[in-house]
Structure formats: structure tokens, C-alpha cells
ROFI-529354 format. One record per residue (C-alpha): x negated, y, z negated; residue in three letters; residue number from 1. Coordinates in Angstrom, 1 decimal. Example, Ala and Ser with C-alpha at 12.3 -4.5 7.8 and 13.67 -1.06 7.14 Angstrom:
# residues 2
c1:-12.3; c2:-4.5; c3:-7.8; code:ALA; pos:1;
c1:-13.7; c2:-1.1; c3:-7.1; code:SER; pos:2;
# end
This chain:
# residues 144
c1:1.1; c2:-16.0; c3:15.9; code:UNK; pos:1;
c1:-0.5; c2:-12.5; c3:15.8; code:UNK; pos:2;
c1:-3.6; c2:-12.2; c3:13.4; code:UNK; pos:3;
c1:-3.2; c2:-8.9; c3:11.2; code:UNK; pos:4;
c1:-6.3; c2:-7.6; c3:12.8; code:UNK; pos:5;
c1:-4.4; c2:-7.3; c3:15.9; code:UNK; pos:6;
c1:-1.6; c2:-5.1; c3:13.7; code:UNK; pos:7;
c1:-3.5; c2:-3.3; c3:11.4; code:UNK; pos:8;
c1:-4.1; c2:0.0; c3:11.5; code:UNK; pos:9;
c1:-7.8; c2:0.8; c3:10.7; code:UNK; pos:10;
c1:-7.9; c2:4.2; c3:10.6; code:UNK; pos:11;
c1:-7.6; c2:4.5; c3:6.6; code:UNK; pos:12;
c1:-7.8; c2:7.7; c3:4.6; code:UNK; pos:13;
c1:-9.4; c2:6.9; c3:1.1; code:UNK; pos:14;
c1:-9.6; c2:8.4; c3:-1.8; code:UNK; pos:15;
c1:-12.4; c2:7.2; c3:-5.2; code:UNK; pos:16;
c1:-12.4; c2:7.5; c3:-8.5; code:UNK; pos:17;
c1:-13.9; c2:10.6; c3:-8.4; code:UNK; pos:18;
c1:-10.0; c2:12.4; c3:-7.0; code:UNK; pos:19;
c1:-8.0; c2:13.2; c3:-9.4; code:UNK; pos:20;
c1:-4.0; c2:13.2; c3:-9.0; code:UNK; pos:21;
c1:-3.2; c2:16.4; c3:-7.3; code:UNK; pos:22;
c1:-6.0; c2:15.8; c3:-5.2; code:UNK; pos:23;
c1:-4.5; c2:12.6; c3:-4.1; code:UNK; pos:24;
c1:-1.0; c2:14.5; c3:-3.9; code:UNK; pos:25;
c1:-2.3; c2:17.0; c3:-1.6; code:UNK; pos:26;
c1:-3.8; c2:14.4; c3:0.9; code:UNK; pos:27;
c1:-0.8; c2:12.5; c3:0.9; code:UNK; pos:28;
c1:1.3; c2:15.7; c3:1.9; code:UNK; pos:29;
c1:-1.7; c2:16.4; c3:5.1; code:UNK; pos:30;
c1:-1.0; c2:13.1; c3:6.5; code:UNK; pos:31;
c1:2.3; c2:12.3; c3:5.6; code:UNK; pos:32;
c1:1.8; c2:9.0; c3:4.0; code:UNK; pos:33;
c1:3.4; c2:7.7; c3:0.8; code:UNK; pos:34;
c1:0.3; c2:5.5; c3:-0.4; code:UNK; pos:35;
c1:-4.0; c2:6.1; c3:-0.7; code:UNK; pos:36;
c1:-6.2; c2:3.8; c3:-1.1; code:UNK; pos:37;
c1:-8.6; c2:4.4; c3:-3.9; code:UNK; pos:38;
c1:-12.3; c2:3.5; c3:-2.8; code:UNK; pos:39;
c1:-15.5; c2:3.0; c3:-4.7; code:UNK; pos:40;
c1:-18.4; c2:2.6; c3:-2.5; code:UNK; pos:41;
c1:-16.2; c2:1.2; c3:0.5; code:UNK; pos:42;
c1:-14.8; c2:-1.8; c3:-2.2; code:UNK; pos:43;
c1:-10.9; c2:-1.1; c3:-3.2; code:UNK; pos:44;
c1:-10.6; c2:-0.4; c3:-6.6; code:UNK; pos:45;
c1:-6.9; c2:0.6; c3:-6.3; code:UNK; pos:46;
c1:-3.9; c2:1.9; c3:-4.4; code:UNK; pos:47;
c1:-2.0; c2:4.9; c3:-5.6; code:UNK; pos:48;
c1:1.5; c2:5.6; c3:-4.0; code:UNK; pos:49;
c1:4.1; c2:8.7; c3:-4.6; code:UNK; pos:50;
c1:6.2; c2:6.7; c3:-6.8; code:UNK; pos:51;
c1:2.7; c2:5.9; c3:-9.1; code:UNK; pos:52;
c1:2.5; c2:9.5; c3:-9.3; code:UNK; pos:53;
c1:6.3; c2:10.8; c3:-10.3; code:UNK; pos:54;
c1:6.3; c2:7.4; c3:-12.8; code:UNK; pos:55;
c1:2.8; c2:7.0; c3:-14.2; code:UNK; pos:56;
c1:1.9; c2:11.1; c3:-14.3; code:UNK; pos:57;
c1:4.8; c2:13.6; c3:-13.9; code:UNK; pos:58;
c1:7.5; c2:11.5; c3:-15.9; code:UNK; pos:59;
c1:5.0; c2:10.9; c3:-18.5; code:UNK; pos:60;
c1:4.2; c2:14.4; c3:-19.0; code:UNK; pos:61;
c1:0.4; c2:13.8; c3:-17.4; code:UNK; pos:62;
c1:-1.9; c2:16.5; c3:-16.0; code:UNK; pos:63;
c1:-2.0; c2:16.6; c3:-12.2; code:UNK; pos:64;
c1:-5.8; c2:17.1; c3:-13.0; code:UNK; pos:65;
c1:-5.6; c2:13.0; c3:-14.4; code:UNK; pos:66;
c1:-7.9; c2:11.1; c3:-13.1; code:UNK; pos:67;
c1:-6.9; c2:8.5; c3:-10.4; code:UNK; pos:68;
c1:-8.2; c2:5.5; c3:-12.2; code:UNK; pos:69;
c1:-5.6; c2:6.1; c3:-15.0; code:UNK; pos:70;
c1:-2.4; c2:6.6; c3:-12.7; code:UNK; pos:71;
c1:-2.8; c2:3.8; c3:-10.1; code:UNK; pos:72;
c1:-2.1; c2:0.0; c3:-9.6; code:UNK; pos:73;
c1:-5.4; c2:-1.9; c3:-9.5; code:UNK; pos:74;
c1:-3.9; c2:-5.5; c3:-9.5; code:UNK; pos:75;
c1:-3.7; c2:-5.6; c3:-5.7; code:UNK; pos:76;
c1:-2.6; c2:-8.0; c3:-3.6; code:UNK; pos:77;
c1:-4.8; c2:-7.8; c3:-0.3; code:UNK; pos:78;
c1:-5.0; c2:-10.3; c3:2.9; code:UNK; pos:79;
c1:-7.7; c2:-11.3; c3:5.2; code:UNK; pos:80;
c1:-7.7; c2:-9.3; c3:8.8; code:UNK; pos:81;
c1:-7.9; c2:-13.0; c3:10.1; code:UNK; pos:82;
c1:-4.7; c2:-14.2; c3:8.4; code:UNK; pos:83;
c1:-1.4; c2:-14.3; c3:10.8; code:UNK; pos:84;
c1:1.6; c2:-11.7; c3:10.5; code:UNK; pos:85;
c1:3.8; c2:-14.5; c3:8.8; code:UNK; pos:86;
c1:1.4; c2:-15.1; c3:5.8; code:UNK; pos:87;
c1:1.3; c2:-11.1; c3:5.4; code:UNK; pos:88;
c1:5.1; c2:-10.9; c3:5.6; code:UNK; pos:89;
c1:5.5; c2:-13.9; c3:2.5; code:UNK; pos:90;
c1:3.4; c2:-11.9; c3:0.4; code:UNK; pos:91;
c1:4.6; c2:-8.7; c3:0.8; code:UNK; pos:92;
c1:8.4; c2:-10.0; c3:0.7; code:UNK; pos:93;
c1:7.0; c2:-12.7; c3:-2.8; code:UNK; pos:94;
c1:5.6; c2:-9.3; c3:-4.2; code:UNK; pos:95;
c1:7.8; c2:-6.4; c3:-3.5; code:UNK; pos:96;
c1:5.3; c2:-4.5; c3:-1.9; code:UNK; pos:97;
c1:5.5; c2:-2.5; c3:1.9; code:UNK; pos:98;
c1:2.0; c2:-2.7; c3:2.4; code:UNK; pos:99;
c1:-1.2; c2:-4.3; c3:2.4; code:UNK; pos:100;
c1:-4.3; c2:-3.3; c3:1.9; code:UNK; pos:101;
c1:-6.8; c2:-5.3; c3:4.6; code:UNK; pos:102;
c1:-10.4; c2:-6.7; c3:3.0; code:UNK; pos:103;
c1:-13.2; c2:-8.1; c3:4.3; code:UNK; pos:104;
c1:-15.9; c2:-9.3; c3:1.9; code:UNK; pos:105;
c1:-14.1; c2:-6.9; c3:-0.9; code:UNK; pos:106;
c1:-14.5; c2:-3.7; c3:2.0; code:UNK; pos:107;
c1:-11.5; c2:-2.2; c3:2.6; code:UNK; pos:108;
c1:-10.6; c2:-2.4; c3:6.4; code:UNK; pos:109;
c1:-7.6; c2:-1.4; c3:7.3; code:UNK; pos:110;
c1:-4.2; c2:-1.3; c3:6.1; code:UNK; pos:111;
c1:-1.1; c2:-3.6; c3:7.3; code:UNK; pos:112;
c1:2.6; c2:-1.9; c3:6.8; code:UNK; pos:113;
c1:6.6; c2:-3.5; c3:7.6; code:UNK; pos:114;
c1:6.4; c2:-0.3; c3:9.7; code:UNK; pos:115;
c1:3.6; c2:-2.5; c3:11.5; code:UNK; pos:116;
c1:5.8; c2:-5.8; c3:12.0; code:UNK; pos:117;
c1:9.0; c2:-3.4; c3:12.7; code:UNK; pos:118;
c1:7.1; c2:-2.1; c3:16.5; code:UNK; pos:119;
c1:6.1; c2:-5.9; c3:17.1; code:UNK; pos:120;
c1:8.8; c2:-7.7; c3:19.0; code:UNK; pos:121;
c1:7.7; c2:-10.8; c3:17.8; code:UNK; pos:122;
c1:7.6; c2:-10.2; c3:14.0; code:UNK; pos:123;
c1:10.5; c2:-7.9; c3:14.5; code:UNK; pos:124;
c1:12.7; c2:-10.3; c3:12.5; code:UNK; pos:125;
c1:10.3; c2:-11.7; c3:9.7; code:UNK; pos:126;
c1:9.5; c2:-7.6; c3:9.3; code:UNK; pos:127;
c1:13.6; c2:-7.4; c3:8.6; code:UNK; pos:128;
c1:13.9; c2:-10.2; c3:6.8; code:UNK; pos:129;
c1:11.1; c2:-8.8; c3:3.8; code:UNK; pos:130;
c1:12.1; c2:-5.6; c3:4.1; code:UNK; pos:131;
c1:15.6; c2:-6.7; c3:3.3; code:UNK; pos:132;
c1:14.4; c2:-8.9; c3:0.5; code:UNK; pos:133;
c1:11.8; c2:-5.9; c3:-1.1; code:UNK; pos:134;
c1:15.0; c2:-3.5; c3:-0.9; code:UNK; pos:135;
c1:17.7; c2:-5.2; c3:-2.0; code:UNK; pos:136;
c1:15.2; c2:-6.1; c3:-5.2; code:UNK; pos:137;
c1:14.3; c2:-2.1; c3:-5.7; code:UNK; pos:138;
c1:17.9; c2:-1.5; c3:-4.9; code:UNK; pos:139;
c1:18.8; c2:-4.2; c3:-8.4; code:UNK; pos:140;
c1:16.3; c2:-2.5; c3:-10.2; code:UNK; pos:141;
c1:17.6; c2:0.8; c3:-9.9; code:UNK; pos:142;
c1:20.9; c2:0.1; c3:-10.8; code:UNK; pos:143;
c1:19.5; c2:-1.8; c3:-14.1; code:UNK; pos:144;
# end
């Protein structure tokens, strides 16, 4: 079984408390990602995705000058970099979430994704079976 430092990817853009939304916004557009970690003093504090932003900020008729700390999710789940894949799949899949932030000692340290599993042949199916599990629950939610 593959450890998740083996699968991470460790090269993390961050944001801190410090960004505010369209800050965050603008980075996410530059890379192309759909989620930032929000940092304070290398400890995660938070993670902040595009669907925090149209729910928590736009819908709610925020300011994209709102500060970070207001608009994202701070009850994160996070895993160890020496867990294995499976344990990282079960969470994601038991919490409806596509990734995971990586910690080590409260330092954020890389990030693990279902894109992640999806390249490895061997956790090709696990990868399949949570992503089928997250989006058939989003999928009941929407339609509710």
C-alpha cells in the first residue's frame, strides 16, 4: 500500500489570513486550481475553494475585499504524509471532500487530491469508488 507521501504533491501555493477574497480568486485563476490553502505561519488555518467563494461571498452579497478568515472552512479534515492511500480515500469518500490537506506536526506539507489516486494504477479503483460516492452525494444535494 502506497504511503501518501509517495502521492502527494508538495508543491503548495498558500494563501494567510492576511489575503482577502479576490486575492485568493485571482491566484486560483494563475494556477488553475479550484481550492488554496490558507496558511498562518506555515500552520493551516483553513482551505478556501471556488464553491466557498460563489456560496459564502458572492451569493451572500459579500465584498470580494472580505477577508479570507470569514469565507473559508476551517474544520479540516487533514492526514498524516505517512498514512497509506486507502486510509486517505475513507476519509475523503466518509467526508465528501476531493482533497486533503497533508500535515506534519500542524505544518502544512503537501496536498493529496482523487486526481492523485486517478494516475495511480493501484488505487485507480478505490480513487473511483470515492469519487463515485462524493458525487452521487453532491449530485442528491443539488437536486434537494
Amino acid at each position: 500500500m502506497e504511503k501518501i507521501r509517495d502521492i502527494m504533491t508538495d508543491d503548495i501555493e498558500c494563501c494567510s489570513l492576511l489575503d482577502n477574497v479576490y486575492e485568493v480568486a485571482v491566484k486560483m485563476k494563475e494556477l488553475n486550481v479550484g481550492a488554496i490553502p490558507i496558511v498562518d505561519q506555515g500552520k493551516i488555518v483553513g482551505m478556501i475553494t471556488d464553491r466557498d467563494i460563489v456560496l459564502r461571498c458572492i451569493a451572500e452579497k459579500h465584498p470580494a475585499s472580505s477577508k479570507v478568515g470569514d469565507i473559508m472552512s476551517s474544520d479540516l479534515i487533514t492526514i498524516s504524509a505517512d498514512a497509506d492511500s486507502k486510509e486517505a480515500v475513507q476519509l475523503m469518500a466518509k467526508h465528501q471532500i476531493r482533497r486533503l490537506p497533508v500535515v506534519e506536526g500542524g505544518k502544512l506539507i503537501g496536498i493529496v487530491s482523487l486526481g492523485d489516486f486517478a494516475v495511480r494504477e493501484l488505487t485507480d479503483d478505490q480513487a473511483k469508488t470515492a469519487l463515485s460516492d462524493i458525487s452521487e452525494t453532491s449530485q442528491s444535494q443539488m437536486n434537494h
